[in-house]
C-alpha positions as a Python dict, from the first residue, in 0.01 Angstrom:
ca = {
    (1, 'X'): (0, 0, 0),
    (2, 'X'): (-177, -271, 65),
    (3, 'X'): (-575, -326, 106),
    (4, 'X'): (-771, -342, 446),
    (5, 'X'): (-908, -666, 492),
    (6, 'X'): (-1244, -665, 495),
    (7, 'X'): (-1408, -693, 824),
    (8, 'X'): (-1166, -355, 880),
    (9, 'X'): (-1297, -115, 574),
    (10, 'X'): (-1535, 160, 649),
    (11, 'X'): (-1742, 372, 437),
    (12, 'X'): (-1443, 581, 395),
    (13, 'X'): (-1249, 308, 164),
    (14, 'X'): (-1537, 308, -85),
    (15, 'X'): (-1461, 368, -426),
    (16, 'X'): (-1618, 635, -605),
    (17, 'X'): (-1774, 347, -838),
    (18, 'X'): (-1885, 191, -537),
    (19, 'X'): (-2080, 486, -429),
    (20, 'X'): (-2216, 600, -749),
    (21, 'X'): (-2378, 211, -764),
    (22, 'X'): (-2499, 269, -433),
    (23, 'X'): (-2646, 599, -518),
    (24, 'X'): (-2810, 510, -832),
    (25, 'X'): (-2960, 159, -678),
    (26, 'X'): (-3125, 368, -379),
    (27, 'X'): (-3229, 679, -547),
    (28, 'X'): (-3400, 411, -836),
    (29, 'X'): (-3499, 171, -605),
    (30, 'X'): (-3820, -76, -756),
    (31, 'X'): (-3748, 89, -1038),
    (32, 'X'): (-3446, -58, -1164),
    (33, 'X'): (-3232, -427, -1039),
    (34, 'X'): (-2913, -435, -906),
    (35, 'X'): (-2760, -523, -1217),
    (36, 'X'): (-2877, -244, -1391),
    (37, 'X'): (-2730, -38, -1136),
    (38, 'X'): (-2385, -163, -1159),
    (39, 'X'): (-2393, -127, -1534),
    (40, 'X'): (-2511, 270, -1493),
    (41, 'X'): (-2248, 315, -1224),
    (42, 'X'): (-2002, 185, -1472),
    (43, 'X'): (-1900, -136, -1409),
    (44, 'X'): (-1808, -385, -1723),
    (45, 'X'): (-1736, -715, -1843),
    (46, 'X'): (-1667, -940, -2108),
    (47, 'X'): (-1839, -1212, -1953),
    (48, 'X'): (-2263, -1232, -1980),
    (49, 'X'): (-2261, -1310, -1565),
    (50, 'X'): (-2019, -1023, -1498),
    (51, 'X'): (-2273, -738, -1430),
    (52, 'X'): (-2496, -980, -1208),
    (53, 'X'): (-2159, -1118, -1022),
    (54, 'X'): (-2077, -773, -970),
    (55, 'X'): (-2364, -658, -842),
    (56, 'X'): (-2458, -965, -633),
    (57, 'X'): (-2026, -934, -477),
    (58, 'X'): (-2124, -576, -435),
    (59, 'X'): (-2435, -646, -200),
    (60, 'X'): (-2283, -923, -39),
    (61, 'X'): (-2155, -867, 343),
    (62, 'X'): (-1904, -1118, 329),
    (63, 'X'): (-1688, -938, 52),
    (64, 'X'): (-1828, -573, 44),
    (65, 'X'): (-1922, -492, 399),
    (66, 'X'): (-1814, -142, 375),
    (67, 'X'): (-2049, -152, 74),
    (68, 'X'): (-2324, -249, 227),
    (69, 'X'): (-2308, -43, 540),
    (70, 'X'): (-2335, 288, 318),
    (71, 'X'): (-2634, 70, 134),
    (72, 'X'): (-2797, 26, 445),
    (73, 'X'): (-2747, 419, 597),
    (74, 'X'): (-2850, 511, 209),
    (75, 'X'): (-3138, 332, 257),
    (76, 'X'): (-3240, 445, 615),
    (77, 'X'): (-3159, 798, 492),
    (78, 'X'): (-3434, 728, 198),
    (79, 'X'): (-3685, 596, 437),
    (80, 'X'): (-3682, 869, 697),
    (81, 'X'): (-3747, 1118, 433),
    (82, 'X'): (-4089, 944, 326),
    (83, 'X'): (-4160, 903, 678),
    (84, 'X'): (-4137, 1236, 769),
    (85, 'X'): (-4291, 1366, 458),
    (86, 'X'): (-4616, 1287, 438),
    (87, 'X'): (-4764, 1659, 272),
    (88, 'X'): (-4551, 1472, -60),
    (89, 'X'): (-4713, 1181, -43),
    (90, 'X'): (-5067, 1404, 13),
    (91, 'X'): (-4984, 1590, -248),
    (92, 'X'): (-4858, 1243, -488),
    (93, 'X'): (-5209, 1102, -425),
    (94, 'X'): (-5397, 1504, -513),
    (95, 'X'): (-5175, 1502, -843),
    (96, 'X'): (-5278, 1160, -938),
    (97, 'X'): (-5657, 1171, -872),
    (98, 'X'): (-5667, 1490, -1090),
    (99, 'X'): (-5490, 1321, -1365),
    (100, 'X'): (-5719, 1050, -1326),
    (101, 'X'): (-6038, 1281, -1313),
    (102, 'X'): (-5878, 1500, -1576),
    (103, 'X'): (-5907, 1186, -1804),
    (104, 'X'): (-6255, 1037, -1717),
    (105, 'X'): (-6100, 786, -1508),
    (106, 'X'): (-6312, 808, -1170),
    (107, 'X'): (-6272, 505, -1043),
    (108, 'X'): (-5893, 533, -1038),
    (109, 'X'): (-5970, 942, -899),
    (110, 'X'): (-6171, 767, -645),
    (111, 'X'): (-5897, 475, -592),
    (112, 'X'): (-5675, 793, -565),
    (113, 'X'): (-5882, 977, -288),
    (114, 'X'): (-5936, 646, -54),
    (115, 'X'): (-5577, 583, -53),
    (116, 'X'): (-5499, 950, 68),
    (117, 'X'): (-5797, 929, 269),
    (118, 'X'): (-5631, 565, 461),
    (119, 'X'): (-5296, 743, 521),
    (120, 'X'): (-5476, 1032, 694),
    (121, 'X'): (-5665, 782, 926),
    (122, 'X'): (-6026, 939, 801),
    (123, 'X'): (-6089, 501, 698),
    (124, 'X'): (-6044, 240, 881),
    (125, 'X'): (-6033, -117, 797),
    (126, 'X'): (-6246, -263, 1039),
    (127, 'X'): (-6293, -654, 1018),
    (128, 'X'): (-6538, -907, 1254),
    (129, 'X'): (-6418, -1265, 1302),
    (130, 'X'): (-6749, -1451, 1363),
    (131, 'X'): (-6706, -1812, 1544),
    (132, 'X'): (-7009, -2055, 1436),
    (133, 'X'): (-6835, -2354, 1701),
    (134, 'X'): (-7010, -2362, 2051),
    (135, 'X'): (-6674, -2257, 2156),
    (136, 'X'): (-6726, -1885, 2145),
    (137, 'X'): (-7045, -1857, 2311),
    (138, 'X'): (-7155, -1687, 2655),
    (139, 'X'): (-7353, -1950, 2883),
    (140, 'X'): (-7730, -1838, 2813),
    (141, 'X'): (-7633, -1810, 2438),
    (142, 'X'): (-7501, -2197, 2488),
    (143, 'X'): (-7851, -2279, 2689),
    (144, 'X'): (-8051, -2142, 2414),
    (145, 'X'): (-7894, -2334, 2136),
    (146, 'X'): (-7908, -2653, 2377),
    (147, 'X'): (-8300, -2618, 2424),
    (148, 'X'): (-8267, -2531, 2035),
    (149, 'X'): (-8128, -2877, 1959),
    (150, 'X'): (-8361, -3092, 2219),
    (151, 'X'): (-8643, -2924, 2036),
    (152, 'X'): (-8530, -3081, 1722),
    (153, 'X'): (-8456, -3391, 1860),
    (154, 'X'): (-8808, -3415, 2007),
    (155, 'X'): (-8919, -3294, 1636),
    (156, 'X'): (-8733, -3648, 1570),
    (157, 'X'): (-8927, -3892, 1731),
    (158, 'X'): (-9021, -4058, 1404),
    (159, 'X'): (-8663, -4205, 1374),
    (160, 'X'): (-8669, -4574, 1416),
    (161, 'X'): (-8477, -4722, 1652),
    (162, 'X'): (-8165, -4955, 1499),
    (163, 'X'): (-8016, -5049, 1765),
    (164, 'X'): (-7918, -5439, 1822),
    (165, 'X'): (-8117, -5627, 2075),
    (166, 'X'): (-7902, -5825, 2295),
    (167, 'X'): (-8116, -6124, 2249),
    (168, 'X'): (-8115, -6155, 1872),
    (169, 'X'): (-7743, -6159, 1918),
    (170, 'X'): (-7756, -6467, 2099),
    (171, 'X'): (-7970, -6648, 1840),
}
């Protein structure tokens, strides 16, 4: 029988190669490449490119998309189960600040706590952009720092003068 093309295969015409590189790359994901991937799913080859071709044909739209459609519901699949699980990630952060404190290491406990601590909302990042221009203040502010600056320039009244005479031009 002959193959779908490829605009016309679903998740249904995946291989169970396919899948299990799928499966492995999402379940490892940051943890391991695409390459190493393919070659735990099983895929081989002679040549020292073949395990990176495969895995880059594999992830590529244009000759895989029923491959990458199951990547990409894999992947959503993943996400919504951090999303909606924060008590593990609570937890994560508990189990690694008493590892941390269990070793003497407080400033990584303490790293530990502020990070569970951020995801709860109890800290919040709060940064003030301060603008020295003239551009950013009210009209009294802009007043004062006007009568600031004549002040000075009456301070000034030492400066000599160095400006041409018309006259001495003419000479």
């Amino acid at each position: 029988m002959p193959q779908k093309s490829k605009a016309l295969r679903t998740m249904i015409d995946l291989t169970p190669k396919q899948k299990r590189f799928v499966d492995i790359y999402v379940e490892n994901y940051g943890k391991i490449s695409k390459v190493d991937a393919a070659k735990e799913a099983g895929y081989t080859s002679k040549s020292k490119y073949g395990p990176t071709e495969t895995a880059s044909r594999l992830t590529n739209p244009d000759i895989n998309p029923h491959v990458c459609r199951y990547l990409e519901k894999r992947m959503a699949q993943e996400l919504a189960i951090y999303e909606k699980d924060k008590l593990k990630s609570y937890k994560t952060y508990d189990r690694l600040r008493d590892g941390a404190e269990n070793k003497g290491q407080f400033t990584a406990a303490i790293n530990a706590e502020v990070a569970k601590g951020k995801m709860a909302g109890y800290f919040v990042d709060r940064k003030e952009v301060t603008h020295l221009g003239l551009e950013g203040l009210s009209r009294e502010q802009l007043e004062k720092r006007l009568d600031e600056l004549e002040e000075k320039i009456g301070e000034a009244s030492n400066i000599i003068d160095v400006t041409p005479d018309s006259t001495s031009e003419n000479t």
